[in-house]
KEROPA-761800 format. One record per atom (N, C-alpha, C): x, y, z. Coordinates in steps of 0.05 Angstrom, whole numbers, plus 5000, padded with zeros to 4 digits. Layout:
N
XYZ;...
% end
This chain:
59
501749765000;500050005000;501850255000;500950464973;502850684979;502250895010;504050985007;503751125037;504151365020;502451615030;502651905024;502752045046;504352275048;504452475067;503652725060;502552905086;500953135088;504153375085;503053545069;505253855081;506753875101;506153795127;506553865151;509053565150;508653395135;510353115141;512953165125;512253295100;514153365080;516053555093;514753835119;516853985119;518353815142;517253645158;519753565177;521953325167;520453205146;522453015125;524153185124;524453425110;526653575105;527953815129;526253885141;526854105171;526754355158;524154365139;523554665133;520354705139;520354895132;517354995138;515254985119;513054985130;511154875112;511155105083;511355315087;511155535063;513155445041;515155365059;517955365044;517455075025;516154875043;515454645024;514154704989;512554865002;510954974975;512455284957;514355354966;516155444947;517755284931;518955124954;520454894937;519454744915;516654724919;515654674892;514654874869;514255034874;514255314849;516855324834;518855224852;521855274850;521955034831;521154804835;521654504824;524154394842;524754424860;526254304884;524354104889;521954084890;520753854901;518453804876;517653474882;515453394855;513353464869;511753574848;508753704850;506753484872;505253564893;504053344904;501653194882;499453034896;497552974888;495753194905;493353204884;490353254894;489053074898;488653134917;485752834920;482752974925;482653254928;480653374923;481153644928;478853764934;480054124934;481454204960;480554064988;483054145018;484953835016;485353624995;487053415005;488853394989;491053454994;494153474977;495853314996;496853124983;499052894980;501852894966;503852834981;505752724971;506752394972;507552234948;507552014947;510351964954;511051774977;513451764993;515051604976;513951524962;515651364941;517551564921;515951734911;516551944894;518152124899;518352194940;519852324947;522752164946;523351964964;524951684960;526151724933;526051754909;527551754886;527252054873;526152224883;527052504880;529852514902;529452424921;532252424943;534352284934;533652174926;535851924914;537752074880;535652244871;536952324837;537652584851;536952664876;539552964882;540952924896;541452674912;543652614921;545552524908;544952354884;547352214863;547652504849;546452704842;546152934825;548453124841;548353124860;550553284879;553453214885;
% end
């Protein structure tokens, strides 16, 4: 079962803040979440996992 995380999971994954999560994606530092309706936005931990993985080998 995939596992998704809320905004608030994403900024302590990384130890930023929730605004900054959602810059980082305007920025493209981070992959766009899912919608799952108009208040439920998701990130797929899988997706994060190999976005971390292609800027760590990228660095």
């Amino acid at each position: 079962m995939k596992k998704y995380l809320t905004v608030k999971e994403v900024s302590h994954r990384y130890g930023i803040g929730v605004s900054t999560v959602w810059q980082w994606v305007k920025e493209g530092l981070l992959p766009t979440p899912r919608r799952f309706g108009q208040r439920c936005t998701r990130w797929d931990a899988d997706v994060l996992d190999e976005h971390d993985n292609k800027t760590k080998s990228a660095a």
